[in-house]
PDB file with SEQRES, HELIX, SHEET and CRYST1 records, atoms N, CA, C and O in Angstrom:
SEQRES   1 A   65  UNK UNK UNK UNK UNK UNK UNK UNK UNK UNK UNK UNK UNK          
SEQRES   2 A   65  UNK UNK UNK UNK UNK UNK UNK UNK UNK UNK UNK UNK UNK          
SEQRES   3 A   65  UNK UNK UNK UNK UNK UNK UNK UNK UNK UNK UNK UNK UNK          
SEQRES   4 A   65  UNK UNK UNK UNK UNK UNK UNK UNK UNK UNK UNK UNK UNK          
SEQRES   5 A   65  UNK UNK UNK UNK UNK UNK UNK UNK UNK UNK UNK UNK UNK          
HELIX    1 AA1 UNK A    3  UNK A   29  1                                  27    
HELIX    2 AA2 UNK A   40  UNK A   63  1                                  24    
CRYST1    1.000    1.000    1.000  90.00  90.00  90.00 P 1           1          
ATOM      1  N   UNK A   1       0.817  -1.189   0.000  1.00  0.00           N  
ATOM      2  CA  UNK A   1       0.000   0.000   0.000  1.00  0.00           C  
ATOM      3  C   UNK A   1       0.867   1.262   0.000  1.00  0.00           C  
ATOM      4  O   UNK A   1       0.484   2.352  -0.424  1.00  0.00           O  
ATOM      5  N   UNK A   2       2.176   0.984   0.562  1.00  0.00           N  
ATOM      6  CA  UNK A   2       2.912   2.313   1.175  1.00  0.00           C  
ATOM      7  C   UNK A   2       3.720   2.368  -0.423  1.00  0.00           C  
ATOM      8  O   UNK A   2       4.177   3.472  -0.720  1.00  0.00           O  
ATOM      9  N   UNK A   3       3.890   1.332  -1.352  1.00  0.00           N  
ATOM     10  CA  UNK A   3       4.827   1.801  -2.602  1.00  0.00           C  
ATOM     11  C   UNK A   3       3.993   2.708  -3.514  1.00  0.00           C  
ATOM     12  O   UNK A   3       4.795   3.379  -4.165  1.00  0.00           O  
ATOM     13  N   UNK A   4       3.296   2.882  -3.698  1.00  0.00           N  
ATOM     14  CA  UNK A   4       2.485   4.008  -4.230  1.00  0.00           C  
ATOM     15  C   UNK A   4       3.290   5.668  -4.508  1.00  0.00           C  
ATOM     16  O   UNK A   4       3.928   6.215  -5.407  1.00  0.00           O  
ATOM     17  N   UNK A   5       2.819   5.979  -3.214  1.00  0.00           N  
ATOM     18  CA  UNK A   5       3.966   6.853  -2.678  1.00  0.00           C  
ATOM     19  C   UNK A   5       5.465   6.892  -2.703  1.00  0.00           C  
ATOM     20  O   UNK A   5       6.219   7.737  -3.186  1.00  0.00           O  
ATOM     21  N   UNK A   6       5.650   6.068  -2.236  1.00  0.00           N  
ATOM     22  CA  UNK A   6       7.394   5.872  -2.158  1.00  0.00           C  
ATOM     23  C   UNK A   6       8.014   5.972  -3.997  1.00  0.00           C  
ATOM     24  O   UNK A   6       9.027   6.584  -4.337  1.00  0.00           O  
ATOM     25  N   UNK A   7       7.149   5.254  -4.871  1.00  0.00           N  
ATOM     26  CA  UNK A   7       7.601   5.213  -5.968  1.00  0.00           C  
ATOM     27  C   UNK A   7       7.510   6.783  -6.600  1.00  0.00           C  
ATOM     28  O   UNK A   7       8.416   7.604  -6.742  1.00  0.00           O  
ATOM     29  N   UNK A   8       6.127   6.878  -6.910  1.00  0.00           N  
ATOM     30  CA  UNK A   8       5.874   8.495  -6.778  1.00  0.00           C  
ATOM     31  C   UNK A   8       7.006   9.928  -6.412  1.00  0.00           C  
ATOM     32  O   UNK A   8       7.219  10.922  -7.107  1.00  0.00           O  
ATOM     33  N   UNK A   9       7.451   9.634  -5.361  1.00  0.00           N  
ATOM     34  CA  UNK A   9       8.046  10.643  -4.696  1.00  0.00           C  
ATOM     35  C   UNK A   9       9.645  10.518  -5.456  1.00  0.00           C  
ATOM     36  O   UNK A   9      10.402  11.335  -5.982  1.00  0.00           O  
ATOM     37  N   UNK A  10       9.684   9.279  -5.240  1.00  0.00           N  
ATOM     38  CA  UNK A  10      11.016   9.205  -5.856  1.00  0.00           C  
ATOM     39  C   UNK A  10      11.596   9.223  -7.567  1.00  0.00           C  
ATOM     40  O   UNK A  10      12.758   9.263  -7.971  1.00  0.00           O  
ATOM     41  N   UNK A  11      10.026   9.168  -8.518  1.00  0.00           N  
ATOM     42  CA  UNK A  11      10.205   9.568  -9.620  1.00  0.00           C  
ATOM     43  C   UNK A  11      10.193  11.577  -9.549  1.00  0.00           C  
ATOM     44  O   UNK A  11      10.963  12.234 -10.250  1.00  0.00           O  
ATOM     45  N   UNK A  12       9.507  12.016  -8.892  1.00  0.00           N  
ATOM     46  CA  UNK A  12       9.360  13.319  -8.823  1.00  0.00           C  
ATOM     47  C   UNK A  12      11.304  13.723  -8.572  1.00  0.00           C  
ATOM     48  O   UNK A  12      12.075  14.302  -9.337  1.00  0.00           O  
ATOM     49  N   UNK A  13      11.575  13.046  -7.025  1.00  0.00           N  
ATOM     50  CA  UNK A  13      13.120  13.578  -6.717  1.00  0.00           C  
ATOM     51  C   UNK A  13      13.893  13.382  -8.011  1.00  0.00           C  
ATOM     52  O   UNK A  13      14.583  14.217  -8.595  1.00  0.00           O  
ATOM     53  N   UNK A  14      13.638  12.079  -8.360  1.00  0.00           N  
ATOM     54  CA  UNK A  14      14.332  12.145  -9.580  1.00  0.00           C  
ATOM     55  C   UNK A  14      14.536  12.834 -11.098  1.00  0.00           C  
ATOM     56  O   UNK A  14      15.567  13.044 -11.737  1.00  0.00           O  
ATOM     57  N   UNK A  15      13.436  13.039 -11.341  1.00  0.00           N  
ATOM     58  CA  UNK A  15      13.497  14.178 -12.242  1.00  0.00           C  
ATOM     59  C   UNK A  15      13.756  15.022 -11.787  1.00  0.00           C  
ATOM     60  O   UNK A  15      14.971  15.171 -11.920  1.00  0.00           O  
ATOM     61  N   UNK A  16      13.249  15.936 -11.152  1.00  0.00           N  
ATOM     62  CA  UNK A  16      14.103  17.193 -10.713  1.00  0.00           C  
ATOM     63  C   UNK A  16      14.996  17.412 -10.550  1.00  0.00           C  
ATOM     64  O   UNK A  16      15.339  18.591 -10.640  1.00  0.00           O  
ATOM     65  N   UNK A  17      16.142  16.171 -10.129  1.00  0.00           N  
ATOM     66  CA  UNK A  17      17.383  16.377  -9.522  1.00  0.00           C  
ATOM     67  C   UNK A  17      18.075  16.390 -11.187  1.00  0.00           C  
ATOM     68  O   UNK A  17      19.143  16.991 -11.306  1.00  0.00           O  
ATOM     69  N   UNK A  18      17.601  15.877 -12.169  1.00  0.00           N  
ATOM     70  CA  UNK A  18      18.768  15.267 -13.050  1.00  0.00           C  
ATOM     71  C   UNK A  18      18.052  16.823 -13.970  1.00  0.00           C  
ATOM     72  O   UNK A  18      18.916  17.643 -14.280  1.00  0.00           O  
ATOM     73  N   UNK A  19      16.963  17.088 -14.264  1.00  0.00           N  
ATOM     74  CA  UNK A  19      16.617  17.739 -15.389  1.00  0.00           C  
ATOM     75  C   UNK A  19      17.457  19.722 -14.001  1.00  0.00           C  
ATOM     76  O   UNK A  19      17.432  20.833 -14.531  1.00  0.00           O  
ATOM     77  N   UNK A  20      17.846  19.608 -12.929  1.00  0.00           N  
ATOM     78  CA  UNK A  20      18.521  20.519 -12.456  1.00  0.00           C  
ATOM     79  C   UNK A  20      19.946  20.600 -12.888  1.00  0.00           C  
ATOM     80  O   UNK A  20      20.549  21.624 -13.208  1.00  0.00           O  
ATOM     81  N   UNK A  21      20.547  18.986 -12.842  1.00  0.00           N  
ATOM     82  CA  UNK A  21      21.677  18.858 -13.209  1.00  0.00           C  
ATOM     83  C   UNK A  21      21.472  19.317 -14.560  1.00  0.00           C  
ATOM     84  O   UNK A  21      22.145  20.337 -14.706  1.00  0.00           O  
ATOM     85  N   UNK A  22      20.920  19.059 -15.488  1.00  0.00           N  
ATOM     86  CA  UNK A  22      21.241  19.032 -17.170  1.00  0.00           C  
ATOM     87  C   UNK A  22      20.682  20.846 -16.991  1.00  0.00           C  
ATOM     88  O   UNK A  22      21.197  21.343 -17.992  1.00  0.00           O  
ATOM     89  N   UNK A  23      20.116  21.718 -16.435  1.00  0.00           N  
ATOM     90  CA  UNK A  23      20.327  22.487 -16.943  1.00  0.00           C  
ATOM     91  C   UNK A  23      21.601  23.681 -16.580  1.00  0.00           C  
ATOM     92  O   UNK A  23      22.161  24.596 -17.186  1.00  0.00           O  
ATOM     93  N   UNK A  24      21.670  22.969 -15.038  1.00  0.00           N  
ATOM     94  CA  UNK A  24      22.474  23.584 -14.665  1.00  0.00           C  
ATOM     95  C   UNK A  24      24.318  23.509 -15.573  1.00  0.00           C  
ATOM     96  O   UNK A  24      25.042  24.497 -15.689  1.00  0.00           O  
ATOM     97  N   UNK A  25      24.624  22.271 -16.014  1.00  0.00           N  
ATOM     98  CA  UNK A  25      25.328  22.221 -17.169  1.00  0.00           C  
ATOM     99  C   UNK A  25      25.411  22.754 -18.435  1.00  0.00           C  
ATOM    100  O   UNK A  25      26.520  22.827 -18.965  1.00  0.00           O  
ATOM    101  N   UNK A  26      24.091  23.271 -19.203  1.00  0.00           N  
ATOM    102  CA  UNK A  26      23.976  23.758 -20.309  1.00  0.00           C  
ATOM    103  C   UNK A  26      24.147  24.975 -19.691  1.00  0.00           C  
ATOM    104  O   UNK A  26      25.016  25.335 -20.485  1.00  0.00           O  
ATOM    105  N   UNK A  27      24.041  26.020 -18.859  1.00  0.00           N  
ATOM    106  CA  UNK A  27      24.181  26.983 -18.509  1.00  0.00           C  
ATOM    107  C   UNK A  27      25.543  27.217 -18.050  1.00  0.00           C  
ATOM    108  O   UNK A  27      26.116  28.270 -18.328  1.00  0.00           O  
ATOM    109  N   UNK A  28      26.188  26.144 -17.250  1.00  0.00           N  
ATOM    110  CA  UNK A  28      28.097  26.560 -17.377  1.00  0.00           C  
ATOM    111  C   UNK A  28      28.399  26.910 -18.548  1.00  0.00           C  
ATOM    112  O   UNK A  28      28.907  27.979 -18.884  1.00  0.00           O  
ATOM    113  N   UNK A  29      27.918  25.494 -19.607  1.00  0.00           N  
ATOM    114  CA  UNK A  29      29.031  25.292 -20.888  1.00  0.00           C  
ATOM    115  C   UNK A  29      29.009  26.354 -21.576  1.00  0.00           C  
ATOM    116  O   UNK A  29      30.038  26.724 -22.140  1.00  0.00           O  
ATOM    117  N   UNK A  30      27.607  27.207 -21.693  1.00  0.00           N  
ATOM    118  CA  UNK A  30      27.224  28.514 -22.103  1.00  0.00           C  
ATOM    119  C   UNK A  30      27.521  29.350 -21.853  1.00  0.00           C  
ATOM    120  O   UNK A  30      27.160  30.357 -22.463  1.00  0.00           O  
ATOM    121  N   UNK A  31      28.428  29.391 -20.709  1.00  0.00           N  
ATOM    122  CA  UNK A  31      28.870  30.718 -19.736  1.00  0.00           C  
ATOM    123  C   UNK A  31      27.922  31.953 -19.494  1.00  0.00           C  
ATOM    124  O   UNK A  31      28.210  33.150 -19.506  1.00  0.00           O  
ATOM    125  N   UNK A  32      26.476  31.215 -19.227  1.00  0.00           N  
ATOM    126  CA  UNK A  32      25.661  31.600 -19.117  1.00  0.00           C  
ATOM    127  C   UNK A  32      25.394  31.531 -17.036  1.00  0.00           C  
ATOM    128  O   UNK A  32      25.719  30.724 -16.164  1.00  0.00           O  
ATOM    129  N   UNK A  33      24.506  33.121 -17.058  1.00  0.00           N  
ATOM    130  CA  UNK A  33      24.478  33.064 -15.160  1.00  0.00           C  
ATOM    131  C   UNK A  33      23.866  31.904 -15.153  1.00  0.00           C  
ATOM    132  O   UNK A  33      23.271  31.492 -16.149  1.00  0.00           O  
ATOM    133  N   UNK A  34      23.941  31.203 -13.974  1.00  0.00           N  
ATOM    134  CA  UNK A  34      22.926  30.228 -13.343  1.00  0.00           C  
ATOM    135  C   UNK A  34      21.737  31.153 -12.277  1.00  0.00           C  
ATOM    136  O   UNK A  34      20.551  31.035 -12.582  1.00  0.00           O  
ATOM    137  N   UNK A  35      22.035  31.886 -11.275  1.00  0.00           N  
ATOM    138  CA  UNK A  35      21.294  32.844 -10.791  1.00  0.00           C  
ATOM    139  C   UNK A  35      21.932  34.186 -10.920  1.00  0.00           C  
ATOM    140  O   UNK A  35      23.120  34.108 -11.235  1.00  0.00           O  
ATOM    141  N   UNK A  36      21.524  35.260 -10.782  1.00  0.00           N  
ATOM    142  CA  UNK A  36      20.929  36.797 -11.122  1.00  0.00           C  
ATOM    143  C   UNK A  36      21.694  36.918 -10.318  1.00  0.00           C  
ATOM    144  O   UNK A  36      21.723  36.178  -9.336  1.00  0.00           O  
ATOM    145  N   UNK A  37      22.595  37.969 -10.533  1.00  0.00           N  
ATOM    146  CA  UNK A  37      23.643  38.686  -9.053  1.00  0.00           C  
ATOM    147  C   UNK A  37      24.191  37.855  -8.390  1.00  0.00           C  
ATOM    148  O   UNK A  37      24.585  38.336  -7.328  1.00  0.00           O  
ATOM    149  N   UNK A  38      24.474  36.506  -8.545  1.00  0.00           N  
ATOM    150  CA  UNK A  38      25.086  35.422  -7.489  1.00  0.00           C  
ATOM    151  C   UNK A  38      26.723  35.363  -8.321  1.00  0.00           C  
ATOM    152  O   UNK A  38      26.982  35.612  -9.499  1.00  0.00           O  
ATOM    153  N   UNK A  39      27.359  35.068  -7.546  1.00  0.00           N  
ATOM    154  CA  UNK A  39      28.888  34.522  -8.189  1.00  0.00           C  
ATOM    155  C   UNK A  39      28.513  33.215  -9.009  1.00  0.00           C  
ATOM    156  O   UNK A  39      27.819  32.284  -8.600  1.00  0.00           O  
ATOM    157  N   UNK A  40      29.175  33.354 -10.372  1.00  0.00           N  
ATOM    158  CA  UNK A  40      28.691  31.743 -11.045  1.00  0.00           C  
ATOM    159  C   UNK A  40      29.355  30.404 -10.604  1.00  0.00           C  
ATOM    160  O   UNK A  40      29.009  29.270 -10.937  1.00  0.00           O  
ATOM    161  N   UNK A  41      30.397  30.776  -9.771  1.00  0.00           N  
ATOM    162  CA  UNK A  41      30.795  29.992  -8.921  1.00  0.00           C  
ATOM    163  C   UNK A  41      30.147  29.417  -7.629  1.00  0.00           C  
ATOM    164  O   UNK A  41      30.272  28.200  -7.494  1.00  0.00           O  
ATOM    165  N   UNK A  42      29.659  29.907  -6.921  1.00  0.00           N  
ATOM    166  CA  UNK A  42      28.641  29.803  -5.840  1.00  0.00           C  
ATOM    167  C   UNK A  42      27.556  29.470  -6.282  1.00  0.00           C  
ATOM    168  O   UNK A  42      27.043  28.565  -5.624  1.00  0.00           O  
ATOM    169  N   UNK A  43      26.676  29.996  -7.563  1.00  0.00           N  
ATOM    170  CA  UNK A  43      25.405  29.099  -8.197  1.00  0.00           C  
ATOM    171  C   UNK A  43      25.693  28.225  -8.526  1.00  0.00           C  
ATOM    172  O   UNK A  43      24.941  27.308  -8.197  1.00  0.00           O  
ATOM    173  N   UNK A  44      26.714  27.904  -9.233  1.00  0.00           N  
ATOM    174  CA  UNK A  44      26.716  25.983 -10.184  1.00  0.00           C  
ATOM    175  C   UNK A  44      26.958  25.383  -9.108  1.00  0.00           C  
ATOM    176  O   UNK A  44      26.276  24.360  -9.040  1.00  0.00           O  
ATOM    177  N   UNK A  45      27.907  25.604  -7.828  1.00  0.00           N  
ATOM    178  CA  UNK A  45      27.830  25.121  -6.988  1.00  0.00           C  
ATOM    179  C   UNK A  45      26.444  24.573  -6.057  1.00  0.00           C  
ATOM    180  O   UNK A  45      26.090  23.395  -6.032  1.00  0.00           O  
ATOM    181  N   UNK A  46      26.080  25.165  -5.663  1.00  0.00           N  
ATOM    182  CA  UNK A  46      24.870  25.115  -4.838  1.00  0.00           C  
ATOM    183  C   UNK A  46      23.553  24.289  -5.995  1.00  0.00           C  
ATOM    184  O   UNK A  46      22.661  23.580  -5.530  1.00  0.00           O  
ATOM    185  N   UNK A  47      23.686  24.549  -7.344  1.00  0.00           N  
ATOM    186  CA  UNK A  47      22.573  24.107  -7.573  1.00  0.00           C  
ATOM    187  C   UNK A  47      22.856  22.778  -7.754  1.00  0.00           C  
ATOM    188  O   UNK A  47      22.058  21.844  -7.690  1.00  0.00           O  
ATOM    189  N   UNK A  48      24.511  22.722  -8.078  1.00  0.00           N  
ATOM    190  CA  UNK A  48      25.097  20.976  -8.496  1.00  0.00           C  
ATOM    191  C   UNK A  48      24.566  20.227  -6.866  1.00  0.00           C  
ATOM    192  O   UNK A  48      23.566  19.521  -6.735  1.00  0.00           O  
ATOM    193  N   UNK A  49      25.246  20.499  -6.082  1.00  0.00           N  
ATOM    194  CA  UNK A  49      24.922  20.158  -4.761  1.00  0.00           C  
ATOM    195  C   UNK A  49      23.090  19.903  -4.523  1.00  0.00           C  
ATOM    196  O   UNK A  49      22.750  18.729  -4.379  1.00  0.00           O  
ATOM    197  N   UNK A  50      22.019  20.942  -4.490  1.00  0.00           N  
ATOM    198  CA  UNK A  50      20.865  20.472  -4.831  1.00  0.00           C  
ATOM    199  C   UNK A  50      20.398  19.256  -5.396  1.00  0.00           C  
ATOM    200  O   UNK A  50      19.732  18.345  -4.904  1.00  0.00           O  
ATOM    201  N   UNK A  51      21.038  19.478  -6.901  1.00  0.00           N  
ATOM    202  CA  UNK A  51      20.976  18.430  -7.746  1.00  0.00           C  
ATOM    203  C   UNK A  51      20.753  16.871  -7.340  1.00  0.00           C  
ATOM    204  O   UNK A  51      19.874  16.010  -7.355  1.00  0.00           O  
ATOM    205  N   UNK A  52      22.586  17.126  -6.835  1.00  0.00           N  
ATOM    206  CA  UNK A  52      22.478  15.492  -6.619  1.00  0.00           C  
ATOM    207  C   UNK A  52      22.128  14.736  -5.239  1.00  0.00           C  
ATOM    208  O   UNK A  52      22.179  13.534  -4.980  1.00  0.00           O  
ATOM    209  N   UNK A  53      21.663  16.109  -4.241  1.00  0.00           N  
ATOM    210  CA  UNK A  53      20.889  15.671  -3.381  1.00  0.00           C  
ATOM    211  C   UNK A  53      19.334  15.564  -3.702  1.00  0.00           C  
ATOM    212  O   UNK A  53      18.700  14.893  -2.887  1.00  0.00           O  
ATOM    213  N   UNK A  54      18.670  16.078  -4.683  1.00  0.00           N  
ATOM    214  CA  UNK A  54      17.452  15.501  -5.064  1.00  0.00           C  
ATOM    215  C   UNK A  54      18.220  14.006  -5.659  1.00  0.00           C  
ATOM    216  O   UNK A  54      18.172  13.138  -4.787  1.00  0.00           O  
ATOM    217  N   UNK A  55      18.765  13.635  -6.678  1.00  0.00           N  
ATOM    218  CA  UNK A  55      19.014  12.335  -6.739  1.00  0.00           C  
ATOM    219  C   UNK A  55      18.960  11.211  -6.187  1.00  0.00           C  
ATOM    220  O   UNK A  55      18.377  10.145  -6.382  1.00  0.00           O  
ATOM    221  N   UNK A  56      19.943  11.795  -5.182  1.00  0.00           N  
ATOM    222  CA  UNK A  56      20.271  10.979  -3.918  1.00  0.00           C  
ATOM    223  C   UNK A  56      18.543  10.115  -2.541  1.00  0.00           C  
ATOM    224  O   UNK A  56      18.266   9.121  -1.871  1.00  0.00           O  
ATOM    225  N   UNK A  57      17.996  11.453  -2.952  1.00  0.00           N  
ATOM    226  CA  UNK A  57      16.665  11.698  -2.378  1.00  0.00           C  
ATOM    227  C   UNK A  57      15.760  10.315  -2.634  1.00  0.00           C  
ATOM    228  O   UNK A  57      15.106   9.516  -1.964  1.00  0.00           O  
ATOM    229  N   UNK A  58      16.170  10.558  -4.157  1.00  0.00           N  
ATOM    230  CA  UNK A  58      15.118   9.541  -5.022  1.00  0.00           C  
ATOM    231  C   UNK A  58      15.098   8.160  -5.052  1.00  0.00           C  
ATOM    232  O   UNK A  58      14.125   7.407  -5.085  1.00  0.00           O  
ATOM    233  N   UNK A  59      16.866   7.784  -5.027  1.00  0.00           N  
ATOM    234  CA  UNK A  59      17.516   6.831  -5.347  1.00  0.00           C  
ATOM    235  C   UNK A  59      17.076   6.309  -4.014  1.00  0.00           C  
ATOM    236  O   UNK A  59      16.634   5.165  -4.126  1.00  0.00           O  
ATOM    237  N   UNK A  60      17.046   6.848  -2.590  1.00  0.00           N  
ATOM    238  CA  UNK A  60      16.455   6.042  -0.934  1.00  0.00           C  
ATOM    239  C   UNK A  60      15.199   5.760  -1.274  1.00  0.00           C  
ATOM    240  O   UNK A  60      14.846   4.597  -1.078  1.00  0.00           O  
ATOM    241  N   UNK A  61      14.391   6.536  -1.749  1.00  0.00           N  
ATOM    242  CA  UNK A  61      13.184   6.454  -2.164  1.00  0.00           C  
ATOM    243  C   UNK A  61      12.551   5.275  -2.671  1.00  0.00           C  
ATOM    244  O   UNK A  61      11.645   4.589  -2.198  1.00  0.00           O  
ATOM    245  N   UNK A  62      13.393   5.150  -4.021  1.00  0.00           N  
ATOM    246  CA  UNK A  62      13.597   3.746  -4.551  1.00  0.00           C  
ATOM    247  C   UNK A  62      13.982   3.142  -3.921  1.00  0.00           C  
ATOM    248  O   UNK A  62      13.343   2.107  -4.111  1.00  0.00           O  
ATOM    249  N   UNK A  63      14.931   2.890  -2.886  1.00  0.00           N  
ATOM    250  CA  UNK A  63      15.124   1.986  -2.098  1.00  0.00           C  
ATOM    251  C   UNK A  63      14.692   1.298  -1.228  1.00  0.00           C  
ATOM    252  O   UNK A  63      15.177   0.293  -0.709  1.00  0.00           O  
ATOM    253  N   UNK A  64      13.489   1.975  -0.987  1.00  0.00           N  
ATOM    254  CA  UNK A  64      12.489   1.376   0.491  1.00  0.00           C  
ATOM    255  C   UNK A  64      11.431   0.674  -0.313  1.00  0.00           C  
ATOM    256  O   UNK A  64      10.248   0.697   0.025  1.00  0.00           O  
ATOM    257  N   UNK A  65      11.841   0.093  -1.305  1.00  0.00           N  
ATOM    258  CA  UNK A  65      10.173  -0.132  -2.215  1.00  0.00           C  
ATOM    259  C   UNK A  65      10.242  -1.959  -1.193  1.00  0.00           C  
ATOM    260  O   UNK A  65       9.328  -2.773  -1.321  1.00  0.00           O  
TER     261      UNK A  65                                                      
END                                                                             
């Protein structure tokens, strides 16, 4: 009853985390800002970090099935 959810949640972490990663990459390679007034060093950072903690999120997620 409880994988419903668990699967759910962890397709959501998962997309988010990877479609953060892929844009947050097209936006380095571009030398394009990642956020507005932030150092682009401190954004790719923080959002890479996000990233692969939504991943990470997903991947436990999946794990409790």
């Amino acid at each position: 009853m409880e994988s419903g959810p668990a699967i759910f949640a962890g397709a959501v972490f998962t997309l988010f985390g990877t479609a953060l990663l892929m844009w947050t990459a097209v936006r380095v390679r571009h030398r394009a800002p990642v956020a507005q007034g932030v150092s682009p060093v401190a954004s790719a950072a923080l959002t890479t970090t996000v990233g692969v903690g939504a991943l990470a999120l997903g991947v436990w997620c999946f794990s409790r099935l």
